[in-house]
N, C-alpha and C positions, 0 to 999 in steps of 0.2 A: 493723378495716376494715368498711364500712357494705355489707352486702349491696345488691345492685343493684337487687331488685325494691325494697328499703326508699325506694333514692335514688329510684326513678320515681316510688313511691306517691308521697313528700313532692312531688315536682314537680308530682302530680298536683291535690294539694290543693292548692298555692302558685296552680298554674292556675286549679282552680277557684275560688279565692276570689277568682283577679282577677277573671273572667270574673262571677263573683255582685257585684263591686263595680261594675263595667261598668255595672250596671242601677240608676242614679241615681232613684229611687221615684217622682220626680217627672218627667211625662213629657211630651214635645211636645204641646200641644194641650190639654192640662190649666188648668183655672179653677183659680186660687189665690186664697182671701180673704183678707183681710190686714184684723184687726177688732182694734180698740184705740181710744186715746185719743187726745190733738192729738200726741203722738210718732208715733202711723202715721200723723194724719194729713198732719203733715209731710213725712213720710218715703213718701209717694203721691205728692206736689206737684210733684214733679223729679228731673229726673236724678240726682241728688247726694242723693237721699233713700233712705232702708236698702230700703223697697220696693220702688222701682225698681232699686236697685241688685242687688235679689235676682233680679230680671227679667235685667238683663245680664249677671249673674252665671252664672244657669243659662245666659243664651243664648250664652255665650261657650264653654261645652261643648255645647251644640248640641242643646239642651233651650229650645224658646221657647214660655212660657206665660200664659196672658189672666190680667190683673191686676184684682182686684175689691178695688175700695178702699174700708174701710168702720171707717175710722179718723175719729173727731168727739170733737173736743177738751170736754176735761173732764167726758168719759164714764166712769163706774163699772163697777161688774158688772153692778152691778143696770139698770142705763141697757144696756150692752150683750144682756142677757138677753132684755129687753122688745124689741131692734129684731133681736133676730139671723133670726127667719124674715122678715122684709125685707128687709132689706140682707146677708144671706148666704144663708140654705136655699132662699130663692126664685129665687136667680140659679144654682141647683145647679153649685155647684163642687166640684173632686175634693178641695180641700184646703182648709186653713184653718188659721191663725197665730192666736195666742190671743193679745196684748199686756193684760194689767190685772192693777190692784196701784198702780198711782201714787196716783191720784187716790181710791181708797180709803183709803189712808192720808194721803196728803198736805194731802184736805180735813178734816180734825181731824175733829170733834164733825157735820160735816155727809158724815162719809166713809162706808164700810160696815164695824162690827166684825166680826173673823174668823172665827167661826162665820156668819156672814150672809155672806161672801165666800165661804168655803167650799162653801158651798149654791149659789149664783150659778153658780161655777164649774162645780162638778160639772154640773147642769143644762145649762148651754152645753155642755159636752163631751158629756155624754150624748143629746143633740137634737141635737147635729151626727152623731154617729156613728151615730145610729138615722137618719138621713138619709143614708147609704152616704156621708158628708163625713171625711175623714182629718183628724185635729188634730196641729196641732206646738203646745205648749207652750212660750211662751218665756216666762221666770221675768223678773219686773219689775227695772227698772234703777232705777239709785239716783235719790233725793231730794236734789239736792246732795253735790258729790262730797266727801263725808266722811264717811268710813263708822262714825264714832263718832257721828254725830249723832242727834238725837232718834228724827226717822224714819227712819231707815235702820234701826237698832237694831229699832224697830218693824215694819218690812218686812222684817225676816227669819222671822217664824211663815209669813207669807203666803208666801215664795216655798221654805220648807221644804213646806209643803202642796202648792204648785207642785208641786213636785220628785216628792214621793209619788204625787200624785195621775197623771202621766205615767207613772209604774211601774204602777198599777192599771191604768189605762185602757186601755194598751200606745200610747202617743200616744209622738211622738217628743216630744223636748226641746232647746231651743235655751238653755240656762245662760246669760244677758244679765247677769244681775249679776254674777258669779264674772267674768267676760268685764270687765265695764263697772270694778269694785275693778281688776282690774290693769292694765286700761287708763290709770285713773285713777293708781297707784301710777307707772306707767312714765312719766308726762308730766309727772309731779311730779320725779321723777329726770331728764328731758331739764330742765326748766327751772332747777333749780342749772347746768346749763352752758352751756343757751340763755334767759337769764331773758326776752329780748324775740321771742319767737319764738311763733307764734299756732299753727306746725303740727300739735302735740299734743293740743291745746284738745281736750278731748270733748265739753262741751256749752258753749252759747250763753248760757246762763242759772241753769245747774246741771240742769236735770232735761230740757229738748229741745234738741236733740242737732243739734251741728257738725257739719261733714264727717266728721273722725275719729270723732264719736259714730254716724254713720249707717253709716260704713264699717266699725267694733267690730258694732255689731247685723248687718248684711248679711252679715259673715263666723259668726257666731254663728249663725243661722239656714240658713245652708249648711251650716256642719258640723251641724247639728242633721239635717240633711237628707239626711247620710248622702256630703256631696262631700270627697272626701280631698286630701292636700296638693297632687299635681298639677293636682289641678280649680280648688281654692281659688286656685291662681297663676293661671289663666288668666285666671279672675274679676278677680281685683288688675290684671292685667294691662290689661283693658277696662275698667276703672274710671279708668286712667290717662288715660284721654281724655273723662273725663267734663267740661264745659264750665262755667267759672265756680267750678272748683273751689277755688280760692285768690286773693286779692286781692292786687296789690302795687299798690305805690305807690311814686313818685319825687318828691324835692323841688328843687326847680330857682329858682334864682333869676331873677327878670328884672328887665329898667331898667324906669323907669315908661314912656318911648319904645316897645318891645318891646310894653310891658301894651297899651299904643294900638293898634299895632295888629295886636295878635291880636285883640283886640275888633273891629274896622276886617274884617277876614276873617271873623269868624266872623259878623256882621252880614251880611255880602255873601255868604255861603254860608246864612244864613237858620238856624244853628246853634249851641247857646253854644259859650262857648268850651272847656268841660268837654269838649266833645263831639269837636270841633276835635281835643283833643289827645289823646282817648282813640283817635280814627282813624288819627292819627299814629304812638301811643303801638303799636299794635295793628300796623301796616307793619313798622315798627321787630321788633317783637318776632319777628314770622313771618319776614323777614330775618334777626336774626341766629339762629331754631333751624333753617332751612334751610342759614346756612354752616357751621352747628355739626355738620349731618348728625341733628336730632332725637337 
């Protein structure tokens, strides 16, 4: 039998470690930069993008923080090094998202070799944090989702360094590839049972990123951040009304009479007829998740 003071202390500690997880590092009123390549700056452009998703993410636990977006496409390290007191130490923000790795390896012969990444690196981490700026590390996502490929195989020195380099530094770490492989693996196993089905898709192109690629990285970067299971739901939660999130489409017959005139209306409302029927399309839909009860 467990003596009583033993059972309080353990309560004491279960207390306090909730109470020390309670304090989410990242906090109301906090500048966040978010510095990378065209994947942030994608994922800055919109709701449905990992950046901003990481905005509605925190604000959904009741953490709302100013967004400093300083993602430009087909940025290196060595590109990101040179503008970081611009477009981040200048705008003094409490934190800062590290995205690079793609475009280093991905531009072949014109990229940065890994000893010169290495260096890049360190430097940005080490000037942001001599600038009182917190860094999160997030390890670069893959170059096409196959991770037998040339560059992938190649992006693994880079984002072992990643890895280390956040142990040194004491920089938090946000693991986006390890995250992005079983992403990847998991949509490959939905599609044997949904082969026509786009939900899983992670990226658009293989390397910038669909909805689920934006929503894999936004969850990635929260838990990097220290947000636990409960949190992470609230975030998925508020994601679920994020807008334009998923495309469908209908295919409908009509007589060529019919064709006439919708053309005939949509003329006399001054609109095509795409339009017409996405207004229509769009009644329709909010009718039936209102009788549905949402």
């Amino acid at each position: 039998m467990k003596h009583p003071l033993a059972i309080a202390s353990l309560a004491a500690l279960f207390s306090a470690a909730s109470l020390l997880h309670a304090e989410i590092p990242v906090k109301t009123g906090d500048k966040v930069a978010f510095l990378g390549d065209s994947i942030t700056e994608g994922g800055q452009g919109s709701p449905g993008g990992y950046v901003q998703m990481i905005g509605s993410g925190l604000a959904a636990n009741g953490v709302k923080i100013e967004i400093i977006g300083a993602g430009i496409s087909g940025h290196k390290s060595n590109d990101m090094l040179k503008r970081l007191d611009t477009d981040v130490l200048s705008k003094k923000p409490q934190w800062m998202t590290l995205s690079c790795g793609v475009n280093d390896v991905w531009h072949g012969a014109n990229g940065v070799p890994l000893e010169d990444y290495k260096k890049n690196i360190t430097e940005i981490v080490d000037k942001a944090q001599a600038a009182g700026v917190k860094v999160v590390i997030l390890t670069s996502t893959m170059i096409g989702e196959n991770q037998a490929d040339e560059n992938n195989q190649k992006l693994v020195s880079y984002n072992e360094f990643l890895r280390k380099l956040a142990g040194e530094k004491k920089c938090l770490l946000a693991d986006l590839n390890a995250a992005m492989q079983a992403a990847v693996t998991a949509a490959a196993e939905a599609a044997k049972t949904q082969p026509k089905s786009n939900i899983n898709k992670i990226t658009s192109d293989g390397v910038h990123m669909a909805f689920a690629g934006n929503q894999m990285m936004a969850v990635g970067v929260l838990k990097g951040m220290g947000l636990n299971a409960a949190e992470l739901a609230k975030a998925n939660n508020a994601w679920l009304d994020i807008p334009n999130t998923l495309t469908v489409s209908s295919t409908m017959g009509l007589t060529l009479r019919q064709a006439k005139q919708l053309d005939k209306l949509a003329a006399q409302k001054k609109v095509s007829v795409d339009s017409l029927i996405d207004e229509q399309f769009g009644k329709v839909m909010e009718s039936l998740l209102k009788s549905a009860g949402r």
